[in-house]
C-alpha positions as CSV (number, residue, x, y, z in Angstrom):
1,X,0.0,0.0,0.0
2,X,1.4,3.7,-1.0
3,X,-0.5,5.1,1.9
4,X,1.2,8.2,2.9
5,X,-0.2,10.7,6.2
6,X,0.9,13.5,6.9
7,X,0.1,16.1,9.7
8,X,0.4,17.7,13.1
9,X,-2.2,17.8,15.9
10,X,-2.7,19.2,19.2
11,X,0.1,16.4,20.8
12,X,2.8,17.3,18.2
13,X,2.1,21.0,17.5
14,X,1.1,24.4,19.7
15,X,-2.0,26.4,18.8
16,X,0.5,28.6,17.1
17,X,1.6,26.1,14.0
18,X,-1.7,24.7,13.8
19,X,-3.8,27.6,13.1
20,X,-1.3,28.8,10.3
21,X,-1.7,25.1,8.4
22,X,-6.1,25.3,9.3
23,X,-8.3,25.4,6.2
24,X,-11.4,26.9,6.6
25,X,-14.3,24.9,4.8
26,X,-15.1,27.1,2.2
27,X,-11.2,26.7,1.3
28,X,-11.4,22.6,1.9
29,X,-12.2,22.0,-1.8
30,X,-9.3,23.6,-3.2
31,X,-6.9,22.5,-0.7
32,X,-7.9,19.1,-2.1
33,X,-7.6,19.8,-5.4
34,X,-4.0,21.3,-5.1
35,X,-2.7,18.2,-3.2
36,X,-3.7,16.1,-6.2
37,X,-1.4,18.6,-8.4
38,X,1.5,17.4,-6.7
39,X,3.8,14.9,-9.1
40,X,3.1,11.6,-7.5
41,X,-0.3,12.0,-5.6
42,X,-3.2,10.1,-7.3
43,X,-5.5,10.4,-4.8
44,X,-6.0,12.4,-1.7
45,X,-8.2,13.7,1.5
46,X,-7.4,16.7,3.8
47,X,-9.0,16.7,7.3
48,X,-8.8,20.0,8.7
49,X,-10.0,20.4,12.7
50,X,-9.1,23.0,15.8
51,X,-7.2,19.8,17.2
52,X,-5.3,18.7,13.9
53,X,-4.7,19.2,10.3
54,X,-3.6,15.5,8.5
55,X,-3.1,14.9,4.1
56,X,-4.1,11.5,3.5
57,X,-2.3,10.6,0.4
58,X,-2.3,7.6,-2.0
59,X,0.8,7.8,-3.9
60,X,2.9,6.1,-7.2
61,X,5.5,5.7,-6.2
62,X,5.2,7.0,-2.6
63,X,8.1,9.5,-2.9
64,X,5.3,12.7,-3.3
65,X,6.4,15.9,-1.4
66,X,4.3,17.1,0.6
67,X,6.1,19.5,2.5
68,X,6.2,21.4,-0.6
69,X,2.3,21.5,-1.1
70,X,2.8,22.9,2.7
71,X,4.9,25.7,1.7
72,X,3.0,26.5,-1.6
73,X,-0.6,26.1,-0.1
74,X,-0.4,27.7,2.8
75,X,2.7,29.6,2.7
76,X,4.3,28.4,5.5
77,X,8.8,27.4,5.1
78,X,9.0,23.8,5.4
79,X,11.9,24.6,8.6
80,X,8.8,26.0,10.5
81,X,6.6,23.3,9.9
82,X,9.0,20.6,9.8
83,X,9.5,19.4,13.4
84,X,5.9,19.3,14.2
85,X,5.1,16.9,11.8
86,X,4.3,13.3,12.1
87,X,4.0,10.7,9.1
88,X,2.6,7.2,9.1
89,X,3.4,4.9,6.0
90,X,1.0,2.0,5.1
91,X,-0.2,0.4,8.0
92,X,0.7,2.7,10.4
93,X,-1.3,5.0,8.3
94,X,-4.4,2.7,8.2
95,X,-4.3,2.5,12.2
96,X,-3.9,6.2,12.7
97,X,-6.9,7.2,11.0
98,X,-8.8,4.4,12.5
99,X,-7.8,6.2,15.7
100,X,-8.8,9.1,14.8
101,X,-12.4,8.3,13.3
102,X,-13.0,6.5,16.5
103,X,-11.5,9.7,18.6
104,X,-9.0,7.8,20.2
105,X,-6.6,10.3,19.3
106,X,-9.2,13.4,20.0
107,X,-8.0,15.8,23.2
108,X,-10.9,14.6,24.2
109,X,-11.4,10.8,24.0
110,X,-14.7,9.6,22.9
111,X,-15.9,12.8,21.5
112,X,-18.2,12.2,18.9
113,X,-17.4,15.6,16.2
114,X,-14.1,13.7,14.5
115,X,-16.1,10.9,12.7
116,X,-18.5,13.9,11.5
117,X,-15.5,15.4,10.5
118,X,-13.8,13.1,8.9
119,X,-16.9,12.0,6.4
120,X,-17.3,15.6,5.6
121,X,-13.8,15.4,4.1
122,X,-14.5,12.5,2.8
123,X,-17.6,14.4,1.1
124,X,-15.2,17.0,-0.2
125,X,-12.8,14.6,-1.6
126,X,-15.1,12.7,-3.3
127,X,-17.0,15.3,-5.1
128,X,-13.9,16.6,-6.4
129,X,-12.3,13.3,-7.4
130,X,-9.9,12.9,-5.0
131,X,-10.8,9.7,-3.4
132,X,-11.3,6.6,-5.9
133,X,-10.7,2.9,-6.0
134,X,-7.5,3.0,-3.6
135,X,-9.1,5.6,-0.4
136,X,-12.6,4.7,-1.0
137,X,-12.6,1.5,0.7
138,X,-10.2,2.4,2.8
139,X,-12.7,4.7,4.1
140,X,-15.3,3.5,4.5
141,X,-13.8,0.2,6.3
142,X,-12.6,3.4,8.9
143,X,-16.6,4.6,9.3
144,X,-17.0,1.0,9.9
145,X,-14.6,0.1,12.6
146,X,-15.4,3.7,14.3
147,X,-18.9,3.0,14.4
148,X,-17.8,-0.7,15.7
149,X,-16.0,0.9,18.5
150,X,-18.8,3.4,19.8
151,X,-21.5,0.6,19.5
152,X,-19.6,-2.4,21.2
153,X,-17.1,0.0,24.0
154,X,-17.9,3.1,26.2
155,X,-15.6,5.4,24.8
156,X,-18.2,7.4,23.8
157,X,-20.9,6.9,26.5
158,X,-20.9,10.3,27.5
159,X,-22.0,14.2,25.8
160,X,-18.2,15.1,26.0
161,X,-16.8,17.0,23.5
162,X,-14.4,19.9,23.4
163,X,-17.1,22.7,24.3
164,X,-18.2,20.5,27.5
165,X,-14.4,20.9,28.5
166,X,-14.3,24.2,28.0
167,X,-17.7,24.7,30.1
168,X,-16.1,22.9,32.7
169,X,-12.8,25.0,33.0
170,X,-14.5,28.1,33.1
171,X,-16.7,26.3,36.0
172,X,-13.1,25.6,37.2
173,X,-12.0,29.1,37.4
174,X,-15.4,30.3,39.3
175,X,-15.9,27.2,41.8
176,X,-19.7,27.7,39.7
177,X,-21.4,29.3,37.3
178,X,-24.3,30.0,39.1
179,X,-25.1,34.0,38.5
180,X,-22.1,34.5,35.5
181,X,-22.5,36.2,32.6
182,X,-21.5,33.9,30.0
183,X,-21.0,34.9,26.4
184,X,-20.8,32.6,23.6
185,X,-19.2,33.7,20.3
186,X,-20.4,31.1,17.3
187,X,-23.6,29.3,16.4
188,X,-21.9,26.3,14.9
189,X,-22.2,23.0,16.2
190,X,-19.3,23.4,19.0
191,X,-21.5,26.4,20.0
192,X,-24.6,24.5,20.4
193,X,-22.7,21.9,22.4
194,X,-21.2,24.5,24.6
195,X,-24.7,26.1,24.9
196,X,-26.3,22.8,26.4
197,X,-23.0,22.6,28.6
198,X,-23.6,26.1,29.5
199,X,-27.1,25.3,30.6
200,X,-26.3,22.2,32.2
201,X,-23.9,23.7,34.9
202,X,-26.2,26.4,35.5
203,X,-24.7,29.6,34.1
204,X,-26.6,32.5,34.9
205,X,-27.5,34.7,31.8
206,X,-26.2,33.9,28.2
207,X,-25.4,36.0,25.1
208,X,-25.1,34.3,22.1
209,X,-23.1,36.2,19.3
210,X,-23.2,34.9,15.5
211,X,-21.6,36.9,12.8
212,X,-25.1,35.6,10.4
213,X,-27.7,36.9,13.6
214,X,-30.5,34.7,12.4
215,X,-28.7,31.4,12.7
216,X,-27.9,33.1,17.0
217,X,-31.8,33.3,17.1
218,X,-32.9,29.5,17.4
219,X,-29.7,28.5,19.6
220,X,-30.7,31.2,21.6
221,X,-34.3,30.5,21.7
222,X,-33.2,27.1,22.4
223,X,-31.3,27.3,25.6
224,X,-32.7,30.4,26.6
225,X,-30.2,33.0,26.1
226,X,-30.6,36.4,24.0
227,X,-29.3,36.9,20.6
228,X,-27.2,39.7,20.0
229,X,-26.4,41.2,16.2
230,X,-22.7,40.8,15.6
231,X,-22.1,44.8,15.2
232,X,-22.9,44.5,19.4
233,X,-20.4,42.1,20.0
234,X,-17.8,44.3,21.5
235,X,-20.6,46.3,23.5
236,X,-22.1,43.0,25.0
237,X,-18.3,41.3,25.4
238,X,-17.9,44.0,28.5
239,X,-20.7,42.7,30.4
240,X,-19.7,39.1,30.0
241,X,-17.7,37.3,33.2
242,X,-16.6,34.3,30.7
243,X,-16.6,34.7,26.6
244,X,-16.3,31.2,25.0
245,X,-15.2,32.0,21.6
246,X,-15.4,29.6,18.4
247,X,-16.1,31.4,15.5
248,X,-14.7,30.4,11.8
249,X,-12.9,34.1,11.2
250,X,-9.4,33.7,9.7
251,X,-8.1,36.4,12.1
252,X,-8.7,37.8,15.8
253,X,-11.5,38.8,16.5
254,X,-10.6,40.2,19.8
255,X,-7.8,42.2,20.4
256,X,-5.9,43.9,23.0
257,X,-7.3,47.3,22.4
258,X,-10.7,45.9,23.0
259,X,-9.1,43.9,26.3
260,X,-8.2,47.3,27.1
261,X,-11.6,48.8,26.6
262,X,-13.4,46.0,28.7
263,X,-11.4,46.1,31.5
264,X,-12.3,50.0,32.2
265,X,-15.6,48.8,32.0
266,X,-15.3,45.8,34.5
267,X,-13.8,48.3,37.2
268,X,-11.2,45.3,38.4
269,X,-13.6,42.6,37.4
270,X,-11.6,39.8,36.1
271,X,-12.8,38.7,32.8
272,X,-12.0,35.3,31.5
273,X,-11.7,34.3,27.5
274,X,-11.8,30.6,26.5
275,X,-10.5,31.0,23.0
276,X,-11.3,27.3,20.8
277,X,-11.2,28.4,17.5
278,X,-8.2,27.6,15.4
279,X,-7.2,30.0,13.9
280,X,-7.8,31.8,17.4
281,X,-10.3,34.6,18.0
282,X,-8.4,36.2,20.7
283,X,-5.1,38.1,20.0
284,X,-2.7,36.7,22.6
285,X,-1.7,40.1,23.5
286,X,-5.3,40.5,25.5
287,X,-3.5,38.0,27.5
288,X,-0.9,41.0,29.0
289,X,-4.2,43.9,29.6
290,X,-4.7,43.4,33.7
291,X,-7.5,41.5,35.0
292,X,-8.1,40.1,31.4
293,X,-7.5,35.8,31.5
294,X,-7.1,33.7,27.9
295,X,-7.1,30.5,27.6
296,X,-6.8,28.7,24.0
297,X,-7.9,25.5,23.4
298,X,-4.4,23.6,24.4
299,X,-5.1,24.8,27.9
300,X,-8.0,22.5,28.1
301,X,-5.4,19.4,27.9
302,X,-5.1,19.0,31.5
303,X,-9.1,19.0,32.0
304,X,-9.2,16.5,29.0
305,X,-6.2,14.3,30.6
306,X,-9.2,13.8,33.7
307,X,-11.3,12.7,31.3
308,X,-9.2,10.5,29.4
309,X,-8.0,8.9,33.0
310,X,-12.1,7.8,33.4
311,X,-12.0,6.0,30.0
312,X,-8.6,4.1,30.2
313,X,-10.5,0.9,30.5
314,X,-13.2,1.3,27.5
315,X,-9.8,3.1,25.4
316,X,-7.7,-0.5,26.1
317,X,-10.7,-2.6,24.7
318,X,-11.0,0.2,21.5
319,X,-7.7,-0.1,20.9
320,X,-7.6,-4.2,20.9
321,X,-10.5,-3.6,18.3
322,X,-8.2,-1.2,16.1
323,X,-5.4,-4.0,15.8
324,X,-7.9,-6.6,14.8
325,X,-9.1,-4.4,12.4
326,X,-5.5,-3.4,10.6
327,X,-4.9,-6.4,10.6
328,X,-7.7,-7.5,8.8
329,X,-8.0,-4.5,6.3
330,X,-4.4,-5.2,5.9
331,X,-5.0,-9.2,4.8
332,X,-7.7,-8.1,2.6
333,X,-5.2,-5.5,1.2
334,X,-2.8,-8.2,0.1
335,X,-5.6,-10.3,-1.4
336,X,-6.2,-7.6,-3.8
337,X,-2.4,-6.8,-4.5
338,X,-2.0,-10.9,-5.3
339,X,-5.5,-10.9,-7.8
340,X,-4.0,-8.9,-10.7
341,X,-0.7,-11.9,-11.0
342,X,-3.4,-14.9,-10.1
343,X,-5.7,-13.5,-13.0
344,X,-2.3,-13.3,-14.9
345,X,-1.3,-16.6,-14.5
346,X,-4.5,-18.2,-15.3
347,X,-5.2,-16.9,-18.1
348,X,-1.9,-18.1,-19.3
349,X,-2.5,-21.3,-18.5
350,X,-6.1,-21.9,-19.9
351,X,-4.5,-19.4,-23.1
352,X,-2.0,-22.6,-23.2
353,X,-4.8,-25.5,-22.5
354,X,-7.2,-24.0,-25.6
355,X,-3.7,-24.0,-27.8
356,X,-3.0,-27.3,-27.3
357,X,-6.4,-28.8,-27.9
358,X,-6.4,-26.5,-30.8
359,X,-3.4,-28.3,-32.1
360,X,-4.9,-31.9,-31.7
361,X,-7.7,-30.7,-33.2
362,X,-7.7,-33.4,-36.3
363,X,-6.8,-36.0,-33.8
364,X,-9.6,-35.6,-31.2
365,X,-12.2,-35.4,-34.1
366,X,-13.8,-38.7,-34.1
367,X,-14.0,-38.9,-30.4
368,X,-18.0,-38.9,-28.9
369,X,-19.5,-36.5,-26.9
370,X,-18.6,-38.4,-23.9
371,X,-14.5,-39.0,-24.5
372,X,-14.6,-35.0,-25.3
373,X,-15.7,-34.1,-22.4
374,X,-13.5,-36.6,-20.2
375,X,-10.1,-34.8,-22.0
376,X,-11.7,-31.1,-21.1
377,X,-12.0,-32.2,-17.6
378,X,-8.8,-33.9,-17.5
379,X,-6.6,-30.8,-19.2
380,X,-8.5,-28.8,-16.8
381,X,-7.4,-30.9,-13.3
382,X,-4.0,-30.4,-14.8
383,X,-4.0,-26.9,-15.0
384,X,-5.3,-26.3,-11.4
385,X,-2.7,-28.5,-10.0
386,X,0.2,-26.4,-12.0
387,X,-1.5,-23.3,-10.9
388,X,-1.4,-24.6,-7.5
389,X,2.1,-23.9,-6.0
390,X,3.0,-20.6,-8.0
391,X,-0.3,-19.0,-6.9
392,X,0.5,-20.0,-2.8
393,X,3.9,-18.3,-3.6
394,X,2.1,-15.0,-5.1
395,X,-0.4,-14.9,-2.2
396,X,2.7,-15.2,0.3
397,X,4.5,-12.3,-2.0
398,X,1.5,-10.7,-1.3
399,X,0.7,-10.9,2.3
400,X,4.5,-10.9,2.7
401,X,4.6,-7.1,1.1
402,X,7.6,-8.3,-1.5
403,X,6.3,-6.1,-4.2
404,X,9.3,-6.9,-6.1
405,X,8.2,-10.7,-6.2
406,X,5.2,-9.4,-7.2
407,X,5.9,-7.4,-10.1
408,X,8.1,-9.8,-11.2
409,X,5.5,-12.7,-11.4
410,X,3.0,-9.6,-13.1
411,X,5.5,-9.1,-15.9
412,X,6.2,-13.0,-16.2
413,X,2.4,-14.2,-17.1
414,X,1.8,-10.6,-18.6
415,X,4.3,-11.8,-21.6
416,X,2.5,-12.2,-24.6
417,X,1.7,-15.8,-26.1
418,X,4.7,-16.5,-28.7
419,X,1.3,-18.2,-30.7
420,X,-2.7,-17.6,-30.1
421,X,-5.4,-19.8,-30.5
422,X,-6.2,-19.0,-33.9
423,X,-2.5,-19.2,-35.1
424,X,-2.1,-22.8,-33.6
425,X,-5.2,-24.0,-35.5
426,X,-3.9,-22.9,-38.4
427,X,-0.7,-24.4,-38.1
428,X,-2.7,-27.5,-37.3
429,X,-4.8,-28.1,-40.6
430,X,-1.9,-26.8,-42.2
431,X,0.1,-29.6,-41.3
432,X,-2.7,-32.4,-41.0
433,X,-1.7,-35.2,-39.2
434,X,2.1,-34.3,-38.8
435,X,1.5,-32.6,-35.5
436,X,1.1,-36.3,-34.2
């Protein structure tokens, strides 16, 4: 397999590199469509999350360069990028994304946004023709084994996702949320999540702040908070004792002049930004105005390690799963690789059989019905028994990975026949009975 990964996440990388390598999902189809342009990709997928940023390549050979579609995509020197990036080759490749579909490699373990993720890069792929016959199953055996996982563990048995962990450090920070002010900044999905969080630990009133107001109205109606138009945000922000932040902009929304303004405001009130958008919302320099807090979305690892400690068990049993399934894809894989040289090889053979009862055409004429179909039968058994051995060898070559045995057994049956059907025949009543 010329499976090739490549990609940083939230273990490998700070905030800092990731949010200069995000693609925003308006952007996710040409990012696609440029990693096929590189010499050597045939087919590609590019999953693109606050946590992590990963090209999932199918190469010939696997030699493509992807650092360079790094630096020419996103403009970003491979030096900088370079020592935050892991890659995963072949089946290390195959268990890392079946890993991540099942969020075993999320922040936070058993959340259940990556799969949705991952299938809506899959979507993307597909509908530009990046993903054919070599990711496509590879794919959708990964929905499979992620939806194995969830349905036969309890990785996922609780709401947990990124926004709940963020809803729980600001709960953290003020022993409760009972009477705060809590602004939330995005309607998206991780806002909704964070809104039911919100709810949940009993924040006091809510502001919810969309930069398109009528998709705030029904998350607000929902939970029962009040919709504010985006042109209010930075009028509303002051009033706010916690602003949980996860908007889609490609640059800060917040900045330190506005840290500046709200803390005038506040009169010595501290004022607490959760920042989980990547690229960030909050200018880290808001972090330096007094009595103004920022976290960003690495600072919920330690909350998420909690977490992760409650689900060692049900991530041990997931993970026994995962090599099962590798191994399996993996098997299948190498029946595939082998078909191509089987196929080869009997053809050649029955191509061979048909020639030689071409050539004792004349003499098997006055046989019945009967004796005819005891020599078919017979030339037949004797083919399957010479096929026998060489194609146990190509299935070990196979399962084996020796691509070189492989090819080599490819280009031995894919010789063409010295004489056809049609050629021996002739030669045959040409001759009469001298080919006795």
């Amino acid at each position: 397999m010329n499976l090739v990964l490549v990609g940083v996440n939230h273990k490998s990388a700070p905030v800092e590199i990731r949010e200069r390598l995000a693609i925003p999902a308006a952007r996710l189809p040409e990012a696609t469509q440029s990693l096929l342009s590189v010499p050597g990709v045939r087919e590609g997928l590019i999953l693109s999350t606050c946590n992590r940023v990963e090209l999932l390549t199918y190469q010939e050979p696997a030699q493509a360069n992807l650092l360079e579609f790094i630096h020419d995509f996103f403009a970003v020197e491979p030096a900088a990028v370079r020592p935050y990036l892991y890659e995963y080759r072949a089946g290390e490749a195959v268990r890392h994304l079946f890993r991540v579909a099942a969020s075993l490699d999320s922040m936070v373990v058993g959340e259940p946004q990556i799969l949705g993720q991952v299938k809506e890069s899959y979507t993307v792929a597909r509908s530009v023709g990046a993903v054919q016959a070599h990711l496509d199953p590879l794919l959708q055996r990964t929905f499979t084994v992620a939806k194995k996982i969830r349905s036969s563990t309890q990785v996922g048995s609780s709401s947990v996702s990124i926004a709940s962990v963020a809803v729980r450090l600001a709960s953290q920070i003020f022993g409760s949320l009972h009477n705060r002010t809590v602004l939330l900044v995005g309607a998206g999905k991780i806002g909704e999540l964070a809104a039911r969080s919100l709810m949940q630990q009993g924040a006091g009133k809510l502001f919810v702040v969309n930069r398109t107001y009528e998709r705030a109205v029904p998350l607000a109606q929902r939970f029962g908070a009040e919709a504010i138009p985006f042109e209010q945000l930075h009028t509303v922000a002051a009033k706010a004792d916690v602003v949980i932040s996860s908007t889609g902009a490609d640059k800060p929304i917040f900045s330190a002049h506005h840290g500046q303004a709200y803390a005038q405001q506040r009169k010595q009130r501290p004022m607490f930004f959760i920042d989980i958008a990547v690229p960030r919302d909050v200018d880290p320099a808001m972090n330096r105005v007094e009595g103004i807090f920022v976290y960003t979305i690495d600072d919920l690892q330690s909350v998420a390690s909690a977490h992760a400690t409650e689900r060692q068990k049900e991530a041990r049993a997931a993970e026994a799963i995962i090599r099962r399934e590798v191994q399996r894809y993996q098997d299948h894989r190498s029946t595939l690789d082998a078909v191509p040289a089987i196929v080869s090889l009997q053809k050649k053979l029955e191509s061979m059989r048909q020639m030689e009862l071409h050539r004792s055409n004349s003499r098997l004429a006055s046989l019945t019905e009967e004796q005819r179909q005891a020599v078919e039968s017979l030339t037949r058994a004797l083919i399957n028994k010479v096929q026998h051995t060489p194609i146990q060898a190509i299935k070990r070559a196979a399962r084996e990975g020796d691509h070189e045995t492989l090819a080599a057994l490819r280009a031995l049956f894919n010789e063409p026949e010295t004489q056809n059907a049609a050629e021996a025949d002739a030669e045959a009543n040409s001759n009469g009975d001298a080919t006795t």
